[in-house]
PDB file of N, CA, C and O in Angstrom:
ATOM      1  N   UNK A   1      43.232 -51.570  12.917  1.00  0.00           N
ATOM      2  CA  UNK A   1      42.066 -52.238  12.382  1.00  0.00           C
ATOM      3  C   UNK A   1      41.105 -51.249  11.724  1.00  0.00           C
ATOM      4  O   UNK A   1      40.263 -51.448  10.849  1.00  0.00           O
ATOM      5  N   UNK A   2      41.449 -50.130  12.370  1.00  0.00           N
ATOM      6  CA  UNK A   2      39.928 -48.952  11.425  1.00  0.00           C
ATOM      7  C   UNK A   2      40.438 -48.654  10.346  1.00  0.00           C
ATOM      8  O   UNK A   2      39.685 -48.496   9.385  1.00  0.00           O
ATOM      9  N   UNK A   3      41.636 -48.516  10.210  1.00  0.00           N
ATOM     10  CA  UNK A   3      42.213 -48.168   8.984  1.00  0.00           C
ATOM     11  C   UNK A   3      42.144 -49.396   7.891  1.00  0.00           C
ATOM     12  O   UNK A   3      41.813 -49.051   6.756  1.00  0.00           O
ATOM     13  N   UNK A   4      42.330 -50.338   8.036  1.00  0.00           N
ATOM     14  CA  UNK A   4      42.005 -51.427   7.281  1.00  0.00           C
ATOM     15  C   UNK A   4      40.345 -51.107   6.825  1.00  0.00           C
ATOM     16  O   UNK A   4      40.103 -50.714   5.684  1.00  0.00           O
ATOM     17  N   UNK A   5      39.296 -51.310   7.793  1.00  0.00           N
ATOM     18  CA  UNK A   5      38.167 -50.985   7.756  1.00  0.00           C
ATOM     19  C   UNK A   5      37.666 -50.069   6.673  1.00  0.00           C
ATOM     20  O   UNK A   5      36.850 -50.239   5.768  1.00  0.00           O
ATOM     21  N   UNK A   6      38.479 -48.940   7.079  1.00  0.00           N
ATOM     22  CA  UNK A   6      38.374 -47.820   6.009  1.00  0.00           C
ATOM     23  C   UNK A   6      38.755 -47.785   4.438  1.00  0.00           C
ATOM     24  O   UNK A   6      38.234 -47.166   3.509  1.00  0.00           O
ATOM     25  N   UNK A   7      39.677 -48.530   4.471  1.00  0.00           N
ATOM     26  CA  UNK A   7      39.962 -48.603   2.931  1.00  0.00           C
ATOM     27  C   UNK A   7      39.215 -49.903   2.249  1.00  0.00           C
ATOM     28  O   UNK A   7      39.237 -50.010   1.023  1.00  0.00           O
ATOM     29  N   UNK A   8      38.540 -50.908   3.079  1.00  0.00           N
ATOM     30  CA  UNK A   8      37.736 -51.580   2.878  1.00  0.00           C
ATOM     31  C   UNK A   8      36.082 -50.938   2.596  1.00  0.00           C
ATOM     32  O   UNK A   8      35.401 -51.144   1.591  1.00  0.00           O
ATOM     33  N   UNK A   9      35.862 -50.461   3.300  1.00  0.00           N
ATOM     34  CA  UNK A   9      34.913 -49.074   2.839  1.00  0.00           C
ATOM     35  C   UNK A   9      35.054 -48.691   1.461  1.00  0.00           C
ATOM     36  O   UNK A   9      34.398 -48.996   0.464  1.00  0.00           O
ATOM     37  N   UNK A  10      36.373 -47.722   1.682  1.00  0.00           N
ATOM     38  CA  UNK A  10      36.445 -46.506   0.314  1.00  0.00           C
ATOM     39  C   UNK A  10      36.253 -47.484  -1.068  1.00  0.00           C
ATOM     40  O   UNK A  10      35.868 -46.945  -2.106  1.00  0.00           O
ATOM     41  N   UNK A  11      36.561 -49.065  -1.034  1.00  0.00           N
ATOM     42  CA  UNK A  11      36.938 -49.825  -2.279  1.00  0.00           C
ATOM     43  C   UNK A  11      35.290 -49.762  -2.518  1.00  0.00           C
ATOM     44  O   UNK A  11      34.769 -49.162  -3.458  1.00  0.00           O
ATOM     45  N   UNK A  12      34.439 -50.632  -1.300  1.00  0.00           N
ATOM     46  CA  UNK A  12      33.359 -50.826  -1.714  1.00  0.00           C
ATOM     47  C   UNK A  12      32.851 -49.620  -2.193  1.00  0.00           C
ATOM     48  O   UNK A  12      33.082 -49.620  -3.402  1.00  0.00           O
ATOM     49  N   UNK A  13      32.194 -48.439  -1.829  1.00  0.00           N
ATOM     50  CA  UNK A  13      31.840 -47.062  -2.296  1.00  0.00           C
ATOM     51  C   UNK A  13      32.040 -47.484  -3.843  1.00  0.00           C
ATOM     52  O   UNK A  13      31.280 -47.934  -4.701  1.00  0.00           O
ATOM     53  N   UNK A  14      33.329 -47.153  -3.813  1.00  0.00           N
ATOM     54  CA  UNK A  14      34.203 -46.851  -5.196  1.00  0.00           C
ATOM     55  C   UNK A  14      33.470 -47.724  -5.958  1.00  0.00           C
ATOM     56  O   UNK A  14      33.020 -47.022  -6.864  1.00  0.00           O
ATOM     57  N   UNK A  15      32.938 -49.306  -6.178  1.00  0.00           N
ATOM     58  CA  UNK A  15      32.985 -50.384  -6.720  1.00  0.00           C
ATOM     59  C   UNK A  15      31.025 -49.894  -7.046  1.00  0.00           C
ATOM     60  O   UNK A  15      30.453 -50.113  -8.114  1.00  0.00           O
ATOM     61  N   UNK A  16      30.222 -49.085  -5.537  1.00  0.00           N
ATOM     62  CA  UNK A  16      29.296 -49.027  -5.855  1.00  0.00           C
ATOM     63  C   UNK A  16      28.454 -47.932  -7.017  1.00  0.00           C
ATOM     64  O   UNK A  16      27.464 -47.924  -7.749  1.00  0.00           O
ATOM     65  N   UNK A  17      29.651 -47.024  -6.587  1.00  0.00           N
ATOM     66  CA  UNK A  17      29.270 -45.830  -7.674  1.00  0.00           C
ATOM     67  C   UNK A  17      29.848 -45.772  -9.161  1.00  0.00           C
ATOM     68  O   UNK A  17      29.755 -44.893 -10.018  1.00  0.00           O
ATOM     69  N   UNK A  18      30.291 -46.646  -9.165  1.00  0.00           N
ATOM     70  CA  UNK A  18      30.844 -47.043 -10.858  1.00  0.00           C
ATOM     71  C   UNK A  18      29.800 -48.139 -11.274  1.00  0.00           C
ATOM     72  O   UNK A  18      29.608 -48.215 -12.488  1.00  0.00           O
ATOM     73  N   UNK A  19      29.137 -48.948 -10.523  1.00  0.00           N
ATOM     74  CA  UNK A  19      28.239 -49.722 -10.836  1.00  0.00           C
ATOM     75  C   UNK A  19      26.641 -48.682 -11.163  1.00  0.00           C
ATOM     76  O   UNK A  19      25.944 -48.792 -12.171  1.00  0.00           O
ATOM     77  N   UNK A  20      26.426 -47.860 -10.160  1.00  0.00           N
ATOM     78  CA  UNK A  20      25.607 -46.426 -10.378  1.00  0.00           C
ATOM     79  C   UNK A  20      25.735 -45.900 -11.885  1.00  0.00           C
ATOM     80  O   UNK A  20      24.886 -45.826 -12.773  1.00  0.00           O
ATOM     81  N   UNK A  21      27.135 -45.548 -11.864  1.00  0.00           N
ATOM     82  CA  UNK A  21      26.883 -45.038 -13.754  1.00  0.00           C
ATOM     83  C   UNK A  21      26.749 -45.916 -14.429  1.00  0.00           C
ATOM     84  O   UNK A  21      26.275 -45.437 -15.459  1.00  0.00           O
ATOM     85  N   UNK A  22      26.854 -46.948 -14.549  1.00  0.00           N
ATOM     86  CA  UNK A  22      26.522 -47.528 -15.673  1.00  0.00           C
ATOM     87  C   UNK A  22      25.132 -48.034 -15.904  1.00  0.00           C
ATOM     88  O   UNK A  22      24.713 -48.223 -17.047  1.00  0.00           O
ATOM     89  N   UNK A  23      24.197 -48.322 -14.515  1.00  0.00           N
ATOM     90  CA  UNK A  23      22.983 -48.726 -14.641  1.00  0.00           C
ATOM     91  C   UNK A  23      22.426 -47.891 -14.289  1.00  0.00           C
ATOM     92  O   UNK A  23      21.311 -48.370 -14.085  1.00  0.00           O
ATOM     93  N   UNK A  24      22.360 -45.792 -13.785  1.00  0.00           N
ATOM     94  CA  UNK A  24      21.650 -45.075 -13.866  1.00  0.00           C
ATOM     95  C   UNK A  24      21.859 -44.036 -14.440  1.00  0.00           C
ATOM     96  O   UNK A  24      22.734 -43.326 -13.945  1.00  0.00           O
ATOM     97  N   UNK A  25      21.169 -43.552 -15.664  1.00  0.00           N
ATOM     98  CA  UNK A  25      21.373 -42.739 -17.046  1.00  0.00           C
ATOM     99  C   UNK A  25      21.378 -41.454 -16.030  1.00  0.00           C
ATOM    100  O   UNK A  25      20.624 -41.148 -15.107  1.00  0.00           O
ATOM    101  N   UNK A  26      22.621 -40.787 -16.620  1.00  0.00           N
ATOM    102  CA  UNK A  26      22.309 -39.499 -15.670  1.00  0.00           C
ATOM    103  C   UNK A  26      22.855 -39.231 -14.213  1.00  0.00           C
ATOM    104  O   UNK A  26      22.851 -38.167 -13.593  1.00  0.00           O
ATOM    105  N   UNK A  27      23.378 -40.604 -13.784  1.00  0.00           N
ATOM    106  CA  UNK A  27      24.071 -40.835 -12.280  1.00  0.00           C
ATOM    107  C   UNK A  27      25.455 -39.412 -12.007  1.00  0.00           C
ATOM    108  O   UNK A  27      26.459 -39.529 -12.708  1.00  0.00           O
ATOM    109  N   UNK A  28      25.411 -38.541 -11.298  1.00  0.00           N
ATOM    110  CA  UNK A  28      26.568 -37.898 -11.069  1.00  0.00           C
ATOM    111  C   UNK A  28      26.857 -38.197  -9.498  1.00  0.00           C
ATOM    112  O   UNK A  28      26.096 -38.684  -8.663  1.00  0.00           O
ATOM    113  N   UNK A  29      28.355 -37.700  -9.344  1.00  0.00           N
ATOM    114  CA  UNK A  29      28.848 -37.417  -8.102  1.00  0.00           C
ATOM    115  C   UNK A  29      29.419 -36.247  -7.461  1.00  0.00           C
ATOM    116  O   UNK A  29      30.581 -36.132  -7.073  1.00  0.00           O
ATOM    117  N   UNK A  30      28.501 -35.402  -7.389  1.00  0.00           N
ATOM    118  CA  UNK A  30      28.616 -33.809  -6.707  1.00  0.00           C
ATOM    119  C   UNK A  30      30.141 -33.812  -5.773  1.00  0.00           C
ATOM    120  O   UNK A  30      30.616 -34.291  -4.743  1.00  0.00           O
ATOM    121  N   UNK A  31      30.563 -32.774  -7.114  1.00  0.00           N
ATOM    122  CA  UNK A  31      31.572 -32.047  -5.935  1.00  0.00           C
ATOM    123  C   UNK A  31      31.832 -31.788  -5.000  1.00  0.00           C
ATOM    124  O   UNK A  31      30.809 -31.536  -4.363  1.00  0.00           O
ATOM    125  N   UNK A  32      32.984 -31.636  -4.237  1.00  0.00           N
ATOM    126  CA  UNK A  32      33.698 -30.837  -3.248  1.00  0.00           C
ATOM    127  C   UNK A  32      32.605 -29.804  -2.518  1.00  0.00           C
ATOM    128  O   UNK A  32      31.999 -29.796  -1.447  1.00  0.00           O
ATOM    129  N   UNK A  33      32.703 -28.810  -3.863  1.00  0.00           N
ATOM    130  CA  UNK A  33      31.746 -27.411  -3.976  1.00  0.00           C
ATOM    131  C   UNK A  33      30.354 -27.553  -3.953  1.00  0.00           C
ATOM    132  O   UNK A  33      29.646 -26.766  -3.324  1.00  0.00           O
ATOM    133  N   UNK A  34      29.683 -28.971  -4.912  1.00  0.00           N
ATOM    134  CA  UNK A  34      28.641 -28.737  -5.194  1.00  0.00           C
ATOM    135  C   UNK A  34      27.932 -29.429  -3.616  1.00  0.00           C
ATOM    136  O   UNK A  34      26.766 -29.223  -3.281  1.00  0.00           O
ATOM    137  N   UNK A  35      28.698 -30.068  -2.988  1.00  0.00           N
ATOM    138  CA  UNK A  35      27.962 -30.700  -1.972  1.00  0.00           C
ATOM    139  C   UNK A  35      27.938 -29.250  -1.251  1.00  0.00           C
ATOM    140  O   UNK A  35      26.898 -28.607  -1.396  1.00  0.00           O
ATOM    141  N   UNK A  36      28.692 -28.833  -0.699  1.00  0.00           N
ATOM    142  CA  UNK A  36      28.430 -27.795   0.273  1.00  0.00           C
ATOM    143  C   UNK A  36      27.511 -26.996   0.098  1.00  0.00           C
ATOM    144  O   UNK A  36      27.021 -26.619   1.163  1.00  0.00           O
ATOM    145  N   UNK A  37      26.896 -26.414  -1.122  1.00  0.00           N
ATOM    146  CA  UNK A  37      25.955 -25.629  -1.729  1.00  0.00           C
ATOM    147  C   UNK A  37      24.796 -26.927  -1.049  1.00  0.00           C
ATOM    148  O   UNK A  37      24.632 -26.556   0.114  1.00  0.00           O
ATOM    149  N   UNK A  38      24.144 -27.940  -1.211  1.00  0.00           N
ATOM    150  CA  UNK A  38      23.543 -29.189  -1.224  1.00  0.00           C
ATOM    151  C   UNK A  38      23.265 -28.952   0.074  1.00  0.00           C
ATOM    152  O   UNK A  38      22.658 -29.791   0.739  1.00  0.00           O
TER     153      UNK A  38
END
């Protein structure tokens, strides 16, 4: 069941941050690298 959960998760994310670029000029998603620096 968590695993279901989880990829139910990752879709929404996914669905929210593509909705992010398009309605915020400038929207990025920091790297691997750049988060750890962060």
């Amino acid at each position: 069941m968590l695993r279901k959960q989880n990829i139910r998760n990752l879709k929404t994310e996914k669905a929210g941050i593509s909705i992010l670029r398009n309605l915020v000029e400038g929207f990025i998603v920091p790297s691997k690298d750049e988060k750890k620096i962060l």
